[in-house]
C-alpha positions as CSV (number, residue, x, y, z in Angstrom):
1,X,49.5,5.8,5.6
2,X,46.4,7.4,3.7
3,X,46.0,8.7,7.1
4,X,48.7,10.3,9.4
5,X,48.7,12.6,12.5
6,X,52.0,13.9,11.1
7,X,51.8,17.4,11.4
8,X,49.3,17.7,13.9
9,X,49.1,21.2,16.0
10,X,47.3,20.9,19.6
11,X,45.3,23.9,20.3
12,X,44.7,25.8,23.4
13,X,40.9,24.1,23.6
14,X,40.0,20.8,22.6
15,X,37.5,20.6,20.3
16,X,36.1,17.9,18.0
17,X,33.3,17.9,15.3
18,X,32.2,14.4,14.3
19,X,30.3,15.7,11.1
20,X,34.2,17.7,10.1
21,X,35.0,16.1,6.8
22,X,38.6,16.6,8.0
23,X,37.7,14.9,11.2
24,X,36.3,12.2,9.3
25,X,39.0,11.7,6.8
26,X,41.7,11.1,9.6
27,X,40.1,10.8,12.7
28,X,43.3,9.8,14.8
29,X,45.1,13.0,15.5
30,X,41.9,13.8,16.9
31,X,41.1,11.1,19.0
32,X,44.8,11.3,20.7
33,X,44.0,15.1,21.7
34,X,41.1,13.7,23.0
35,X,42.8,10.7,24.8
36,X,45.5,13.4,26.3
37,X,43.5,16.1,27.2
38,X,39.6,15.5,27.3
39,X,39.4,12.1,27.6
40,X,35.2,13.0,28.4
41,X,34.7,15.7,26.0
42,X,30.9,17.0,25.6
43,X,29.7,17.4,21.9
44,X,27.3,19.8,20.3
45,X,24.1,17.7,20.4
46,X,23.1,19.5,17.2
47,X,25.8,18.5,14.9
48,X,24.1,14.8,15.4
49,X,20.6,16.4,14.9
50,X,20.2,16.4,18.7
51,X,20.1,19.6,19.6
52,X,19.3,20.0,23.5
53,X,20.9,16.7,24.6
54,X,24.1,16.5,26.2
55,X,26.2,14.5,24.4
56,X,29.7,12.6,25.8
57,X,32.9,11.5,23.9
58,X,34.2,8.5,25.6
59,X,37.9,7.9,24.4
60,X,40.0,6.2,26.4
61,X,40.3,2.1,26.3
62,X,40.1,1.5,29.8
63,X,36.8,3.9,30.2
64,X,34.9,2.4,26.8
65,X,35.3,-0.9,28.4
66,X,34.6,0.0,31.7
67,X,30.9,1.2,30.0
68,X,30.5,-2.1,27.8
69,X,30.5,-4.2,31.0
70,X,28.8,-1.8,33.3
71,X,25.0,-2.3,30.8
72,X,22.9,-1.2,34.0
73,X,25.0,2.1,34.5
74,X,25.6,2.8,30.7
75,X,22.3,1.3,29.1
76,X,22.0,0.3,25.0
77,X,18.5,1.7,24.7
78,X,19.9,4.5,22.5
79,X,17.6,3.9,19.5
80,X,18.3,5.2,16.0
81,X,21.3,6.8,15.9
82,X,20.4,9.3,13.6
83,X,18.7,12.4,13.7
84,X,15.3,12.7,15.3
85,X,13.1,13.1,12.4
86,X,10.4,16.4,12.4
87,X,7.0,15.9,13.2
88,X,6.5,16.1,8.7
89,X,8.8,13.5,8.3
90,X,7.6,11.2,11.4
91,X,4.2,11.4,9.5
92,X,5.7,10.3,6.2
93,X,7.8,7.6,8.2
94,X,4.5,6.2,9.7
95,X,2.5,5.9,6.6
96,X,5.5,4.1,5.2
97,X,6.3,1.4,7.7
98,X,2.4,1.0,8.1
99,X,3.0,-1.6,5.2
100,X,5.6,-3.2,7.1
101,X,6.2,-4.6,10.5
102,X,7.5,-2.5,13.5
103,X,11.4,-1.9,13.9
104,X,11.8,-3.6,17.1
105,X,14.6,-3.3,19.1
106,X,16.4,-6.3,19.7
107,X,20.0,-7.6,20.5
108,X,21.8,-3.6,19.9
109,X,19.8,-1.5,21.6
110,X,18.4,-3.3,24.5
111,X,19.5,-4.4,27.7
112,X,19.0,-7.4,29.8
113,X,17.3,-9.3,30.7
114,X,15.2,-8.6,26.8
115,X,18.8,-8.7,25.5
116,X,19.5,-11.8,27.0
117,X,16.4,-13.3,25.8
118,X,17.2,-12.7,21.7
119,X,21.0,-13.2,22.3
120,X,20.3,-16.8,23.4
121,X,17.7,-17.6,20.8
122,X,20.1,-16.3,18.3
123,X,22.9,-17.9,19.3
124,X,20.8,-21.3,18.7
125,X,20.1,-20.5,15.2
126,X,24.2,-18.6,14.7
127,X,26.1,-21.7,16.3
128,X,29.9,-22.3,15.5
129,X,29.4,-25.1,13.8
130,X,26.4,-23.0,11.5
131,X,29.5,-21.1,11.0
132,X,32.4,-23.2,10.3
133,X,30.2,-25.4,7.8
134,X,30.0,-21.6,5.7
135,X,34.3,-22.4,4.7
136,X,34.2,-24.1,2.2
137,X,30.8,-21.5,0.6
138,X,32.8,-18.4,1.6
139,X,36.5,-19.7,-0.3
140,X,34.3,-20.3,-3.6
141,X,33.3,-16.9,-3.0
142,X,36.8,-15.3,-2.9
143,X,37.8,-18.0,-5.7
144,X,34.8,-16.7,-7.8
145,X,35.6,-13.1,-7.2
146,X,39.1,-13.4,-7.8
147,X,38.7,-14.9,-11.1
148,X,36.6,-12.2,-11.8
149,X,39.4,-10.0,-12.0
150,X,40.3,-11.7,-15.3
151,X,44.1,-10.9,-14.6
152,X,43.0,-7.1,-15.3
153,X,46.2,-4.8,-14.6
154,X,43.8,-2.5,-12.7
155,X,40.7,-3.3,-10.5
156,X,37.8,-1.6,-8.5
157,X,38.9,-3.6,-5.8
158,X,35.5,-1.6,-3.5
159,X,32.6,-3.1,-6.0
160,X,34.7,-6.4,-7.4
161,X,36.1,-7.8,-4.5
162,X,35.4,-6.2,-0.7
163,X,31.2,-5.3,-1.2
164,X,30.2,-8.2,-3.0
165,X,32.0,-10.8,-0.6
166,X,30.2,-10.2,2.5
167,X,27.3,-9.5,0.7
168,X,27.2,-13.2,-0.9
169,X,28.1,-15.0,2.3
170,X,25.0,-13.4,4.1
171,X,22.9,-14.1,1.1
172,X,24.6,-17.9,1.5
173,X,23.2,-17.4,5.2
174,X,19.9,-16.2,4.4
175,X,19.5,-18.8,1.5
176,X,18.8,-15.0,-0.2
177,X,19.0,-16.6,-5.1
178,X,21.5,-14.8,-7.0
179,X,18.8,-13.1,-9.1
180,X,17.9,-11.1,-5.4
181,X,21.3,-10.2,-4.8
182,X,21.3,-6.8,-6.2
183,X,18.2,-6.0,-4.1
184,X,20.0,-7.4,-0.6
185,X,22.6,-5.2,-1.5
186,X,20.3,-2.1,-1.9
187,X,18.5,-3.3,1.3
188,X,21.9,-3.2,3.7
189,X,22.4,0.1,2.0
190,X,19.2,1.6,3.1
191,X,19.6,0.1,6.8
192,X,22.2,2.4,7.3
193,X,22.0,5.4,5.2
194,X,21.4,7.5,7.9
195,X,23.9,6.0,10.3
196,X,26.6,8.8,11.4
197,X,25.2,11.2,8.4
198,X,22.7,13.4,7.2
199,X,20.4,12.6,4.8
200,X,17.6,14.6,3.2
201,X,13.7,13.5,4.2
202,X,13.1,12.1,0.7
203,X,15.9,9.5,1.3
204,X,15.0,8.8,4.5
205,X,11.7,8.0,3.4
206,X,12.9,6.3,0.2
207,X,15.3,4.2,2.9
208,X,12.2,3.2,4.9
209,X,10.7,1.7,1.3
210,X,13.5,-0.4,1.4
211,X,13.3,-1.6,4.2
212,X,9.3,-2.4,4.2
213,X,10.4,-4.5,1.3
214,X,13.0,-6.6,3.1
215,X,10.7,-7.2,5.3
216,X,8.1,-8.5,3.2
217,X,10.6,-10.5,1.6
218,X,11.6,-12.4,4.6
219,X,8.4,-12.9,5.9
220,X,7.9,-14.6,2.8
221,X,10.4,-16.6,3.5
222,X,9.5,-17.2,6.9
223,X,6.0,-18.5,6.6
224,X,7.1,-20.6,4.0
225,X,9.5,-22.8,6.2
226,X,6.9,-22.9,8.6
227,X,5.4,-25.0,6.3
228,X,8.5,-26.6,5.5
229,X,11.3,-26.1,7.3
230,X,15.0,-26.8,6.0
231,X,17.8,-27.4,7.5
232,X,18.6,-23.5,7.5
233,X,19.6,-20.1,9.7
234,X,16.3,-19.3,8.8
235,X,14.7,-22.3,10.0
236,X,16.7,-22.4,13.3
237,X,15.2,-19.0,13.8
238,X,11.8,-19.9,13.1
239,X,12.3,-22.8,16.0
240,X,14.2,-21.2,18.4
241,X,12.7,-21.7,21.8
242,X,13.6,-20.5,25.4
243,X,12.2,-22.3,28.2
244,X,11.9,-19.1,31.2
245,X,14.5,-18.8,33.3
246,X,16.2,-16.4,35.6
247,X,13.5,-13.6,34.4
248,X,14.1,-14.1,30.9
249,X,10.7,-14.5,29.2
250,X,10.5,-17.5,27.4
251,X,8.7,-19.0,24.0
252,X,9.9,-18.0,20.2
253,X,10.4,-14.7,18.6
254,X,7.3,-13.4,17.0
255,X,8.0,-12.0,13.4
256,X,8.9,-8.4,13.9
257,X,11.6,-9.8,16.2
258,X,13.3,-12.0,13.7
259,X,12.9,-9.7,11.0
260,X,14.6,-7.0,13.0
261,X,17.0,-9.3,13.5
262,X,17.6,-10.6,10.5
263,X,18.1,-6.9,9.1
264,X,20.7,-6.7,11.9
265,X,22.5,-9.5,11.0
266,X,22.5,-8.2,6.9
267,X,24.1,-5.0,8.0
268,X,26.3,-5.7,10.7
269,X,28.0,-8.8,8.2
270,X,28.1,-6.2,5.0
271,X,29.3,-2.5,5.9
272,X,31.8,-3.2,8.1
273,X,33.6,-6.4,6.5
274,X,33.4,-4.4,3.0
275,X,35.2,-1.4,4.9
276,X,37.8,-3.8,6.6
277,X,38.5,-5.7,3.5
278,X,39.3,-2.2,2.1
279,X,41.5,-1.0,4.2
280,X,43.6,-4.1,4.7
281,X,44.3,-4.0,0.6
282,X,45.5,-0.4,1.3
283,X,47.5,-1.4,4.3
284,X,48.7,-3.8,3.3
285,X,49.9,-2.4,-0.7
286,X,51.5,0.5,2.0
287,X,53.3,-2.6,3.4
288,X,54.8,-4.8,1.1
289,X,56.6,-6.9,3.9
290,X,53.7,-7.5,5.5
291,X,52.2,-8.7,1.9
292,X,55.3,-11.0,1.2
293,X,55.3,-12.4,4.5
294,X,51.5,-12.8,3.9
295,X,51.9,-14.7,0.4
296,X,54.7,-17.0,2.3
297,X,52.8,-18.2,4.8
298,X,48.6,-18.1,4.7
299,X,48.5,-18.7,8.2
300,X,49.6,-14.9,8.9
301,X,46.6,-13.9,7.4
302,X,44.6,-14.4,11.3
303,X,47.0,-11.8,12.9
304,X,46.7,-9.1,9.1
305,X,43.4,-9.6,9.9
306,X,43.4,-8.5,13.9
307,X,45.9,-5.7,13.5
308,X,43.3,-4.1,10.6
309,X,40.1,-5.1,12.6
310,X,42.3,-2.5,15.1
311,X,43.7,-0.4,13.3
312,X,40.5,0.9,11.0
313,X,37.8,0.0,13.4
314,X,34.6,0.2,10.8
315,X,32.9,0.4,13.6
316,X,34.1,3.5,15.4
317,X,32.1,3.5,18.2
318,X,28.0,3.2,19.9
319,X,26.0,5.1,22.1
320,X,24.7,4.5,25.8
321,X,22.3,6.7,27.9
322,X,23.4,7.3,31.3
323,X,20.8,6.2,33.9
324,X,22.3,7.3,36.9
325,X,24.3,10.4,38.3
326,X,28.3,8.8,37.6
327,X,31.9,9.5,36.9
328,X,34.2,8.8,34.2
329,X,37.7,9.9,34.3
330,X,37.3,12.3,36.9
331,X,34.1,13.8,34.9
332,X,30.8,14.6,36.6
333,X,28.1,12.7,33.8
334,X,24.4,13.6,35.0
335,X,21.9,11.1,34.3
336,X,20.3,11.1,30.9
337,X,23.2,12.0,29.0
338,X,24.2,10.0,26.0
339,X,28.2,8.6,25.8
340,X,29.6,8.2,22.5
341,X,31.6,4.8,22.9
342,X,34.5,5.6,20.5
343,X,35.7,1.8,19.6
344,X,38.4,3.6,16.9
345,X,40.0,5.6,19.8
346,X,40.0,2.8,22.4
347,X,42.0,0.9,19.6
348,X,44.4,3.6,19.1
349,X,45.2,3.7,22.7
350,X,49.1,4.2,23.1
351,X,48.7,3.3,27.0
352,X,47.7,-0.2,25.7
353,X,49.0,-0.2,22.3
354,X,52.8,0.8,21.3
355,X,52.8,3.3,18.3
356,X,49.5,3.3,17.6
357,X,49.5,4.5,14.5
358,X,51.9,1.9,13.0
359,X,50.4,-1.2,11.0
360,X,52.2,-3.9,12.8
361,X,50.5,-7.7,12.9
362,X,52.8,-9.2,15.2
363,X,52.2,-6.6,17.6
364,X,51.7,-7.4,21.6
365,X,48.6,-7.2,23.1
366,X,46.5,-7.2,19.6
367,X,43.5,-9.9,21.8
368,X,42.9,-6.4,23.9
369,X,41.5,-4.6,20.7
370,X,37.5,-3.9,20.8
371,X,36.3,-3.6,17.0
372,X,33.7,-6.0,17.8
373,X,32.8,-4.2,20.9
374,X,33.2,-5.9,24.9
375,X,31.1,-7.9,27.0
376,X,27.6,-8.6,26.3
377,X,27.3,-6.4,23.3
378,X,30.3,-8.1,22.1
379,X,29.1,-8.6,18.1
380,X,27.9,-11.5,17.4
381,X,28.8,-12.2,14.1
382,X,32.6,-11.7,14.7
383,X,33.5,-15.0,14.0
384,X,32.2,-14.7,10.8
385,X,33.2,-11.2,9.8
386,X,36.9,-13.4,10.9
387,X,36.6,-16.0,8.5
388,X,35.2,-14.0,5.4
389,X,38.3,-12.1,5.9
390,X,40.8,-14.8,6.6
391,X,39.9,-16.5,3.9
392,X,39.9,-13.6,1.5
393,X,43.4,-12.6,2.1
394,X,44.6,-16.2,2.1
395,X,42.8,-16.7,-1.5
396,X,44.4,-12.9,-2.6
397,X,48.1,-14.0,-1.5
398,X,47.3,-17.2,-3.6
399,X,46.8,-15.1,-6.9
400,X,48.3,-11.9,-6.4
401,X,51.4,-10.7,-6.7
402,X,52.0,-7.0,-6.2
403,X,49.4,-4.6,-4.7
404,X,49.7,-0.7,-5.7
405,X,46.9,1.6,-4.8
406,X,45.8,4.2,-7.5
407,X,46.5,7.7,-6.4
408,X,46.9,7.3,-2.6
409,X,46.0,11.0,-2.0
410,X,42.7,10.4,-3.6
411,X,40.9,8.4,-1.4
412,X,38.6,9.2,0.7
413,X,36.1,7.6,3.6
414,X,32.3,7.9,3.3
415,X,30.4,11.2,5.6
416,X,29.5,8.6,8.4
417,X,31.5,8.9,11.1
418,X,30.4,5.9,12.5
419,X,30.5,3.2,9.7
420,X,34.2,4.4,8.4
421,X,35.1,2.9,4.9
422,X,36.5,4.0,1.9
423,X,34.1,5.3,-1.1
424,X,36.1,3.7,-3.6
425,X,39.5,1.6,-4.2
426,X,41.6,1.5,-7.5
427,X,44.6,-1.0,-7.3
428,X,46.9,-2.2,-9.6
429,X,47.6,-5.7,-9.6
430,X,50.3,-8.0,-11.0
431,X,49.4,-11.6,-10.9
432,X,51.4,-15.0,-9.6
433,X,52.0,-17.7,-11.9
């Protein structure tokens, strides 16, 4: 593997620094210290720009689920997860976002019954069958990117294949032309530059620009299906309407709701499927059986797909604030503390998962993995993040033969040690007839 816990030494204190590039690079030695000896470790607050705060590793499987379906105990209302900004930069924020609409928290970082509220009226306009009628968009996709590769020897498989897939089937979602494509792209960057890394003031001012302008774009868009509505996500947004019940507050979203979660929606569907897509071509060009048993039957390609979505976890983990005095695994928490939900160790976890480590499809027990999170936060668009890359390693097996990654040693994961993907991807390829 690119990354290994071969090697590892255990030291008299356990320790772990989120912002280590080490750490970041190959995370899993670390996380099964963790899982062994600290399973609640506290963090310095100030290596996530929170100095003052006390700050809780949660690594274990059974104690990050027992926090995704506890939401009163272990609450979402976390905010930004990145560094409180100074008073300097709150100013240049605010005359920023002054042009835009207000960030409001929606569906990730609030909890019921508001969180019930916007999952519901989501879920009207993200239906199954909204979904499923995407196949046959998302295979021309992968056909179209494929081709692409023009039988070249050797291929950026990061900017040719694995960012630009879930980019164009959440531009398909959002009706976004191909001439704004390029600007979507820059837009889902922006939304999480400062996600699990530091970044100076200018770019998280320059980020916020961004972000005003998706905004003004889809409120564009918006207004103008109010006028004439399609037969559209964006339409069935527009429309959604919940009649009040059981203390949910009914009615439509207003516009800074469905813009915030529209932007949700953009980033949650491109990060994280780029990074999966990514690491599957390494494991599996690390695993050639798997690839030929892969290319023989397209159907394997559901359970490639589950074992990566566990084994890399893009998502390696979310925050909750503690809002009462509790326990987890024998550790005193104090209310007001925040937990770092570590999804990447929970689906290492060798008390639910045999050799861990090991890329192995056919595995046991591969339904108990959590990349998409558990219980009410559970993500939303999983079943779309499933089918972009179901059908991409269906369409690969179809036209690829061999898979060799360029210099192994080389690559290397992004700072953010919360949205893990590779930085860049060089494969040789040979092609079937």
């Amino acid at each position: 593997m690119h990354c290994s816990p071969t090697g590892w030494r255990v030291t008299d204190t356990v320790t772990f620094d989120a912002t280590d590039d080490a750490v970041v690079q190959c995370p899993y030695p670390h996380y099964r210290e963790m899982r062994d000896r600290a399973p609640v470790l506290e963090l310095d607050g100030a290596a996530f720009g929170r100095a003052g705060e006390r700050i809780f590793a949660v690594s274990r499987h059974e104690d990050v689920k027992r926090i995704l379906h506890d939401p009163t105990t272990f609450s979402s209302r976390f905010g930004s997860p990145a560094a409180k900004p100074s008073p300097e930069l709150l100013d240049r924020l605010k005359s920023v976002i002054a042009d835009g609409w207000p960030n409001v928290p929606t569906m990730l970082t609030v909890d019921p019954p508001a969180h019930t509220r916007y999952r519901r009226l989501v879920s009207m306009a993200f239906t199954p069958k909204r979904v499923n009628l995407l196949a046959p968009a998302i295979e021309t996709i992968c056909e179209d990117l494929v081709e692409g590769f023009g039988r070249e020897p050797r291929v950026d498989f990061l900017t040719r294949f694995a960012v630009p897939l879930p980019v164009r089937a959440v531009a398909v979602i959002l009706e976004v032309p191909e001439t704004r494509q390029a600007d979507f792209k820059r837009w889902a960057d922006s939304s999480v530059a400062a996600i699990g890394r530091t970044i100076s003031d200018d770019e998280r001012v320059a980020a916020e620009r961004d972000i005003v302008e998706q905004q003004q774009y889809f409120a564009s868009e918006l207004d103008a299906r109010r006028s004439d509505p399609r037969d559209d996500f964006l339409t069935d947004l527009l429309t959604a309407e919940l009649a009040p019940d059981d203390g949910v507050e009914g009615g439509p979203l207003d516009m800074a709701e469905m813009l915030s979660i529209i932007r949700q929606i953009q980033v949650a569907g491109s990060e994280t499927t780029a990074s999966l897509m990514a690491d599957l071509m390494v494991l599996l060009a690390e695993h050639p059986d798997e690839w030929e048993r892969l290319k023989a039957d397209p159907s394997y390609a559901t359970a490639v797909v589950e074992e990566g979505l566990r084994w890399a976890s893009p998502n390696q983990g979310l925050f909750r604030i503690v809002t009462a005095d509790t326990e987890i695994a024998g550790s005193p928490i104090p209310k007001g503390s925040t937990l770092w939900v570590m999804y990447g160790s929970a689906d290492h976890d060798d008390s639910l998962f045999d050799d861990p480590e090991a890329f192995r499809p056919d595995r046991v027990g591969l339904s108990n993995h959590i990349a998409f999170g558990h219980g009410i936060h559970f993500c939303l668009g999983a079943a779309l993040a499933r089918l972009e890359a179901v059908t991409a390693l269906r369409v690969l097996a179809s036209h690829i033969d061999t898979i060799t990654v360029v210099d192994r040693d080389a690559l290397r994961y992004g700072s953010s040690f919360i949205l893990r993907g590779l930085q860049h991807l060089e494969v040789d390829l040979t092609y079937r007839d």
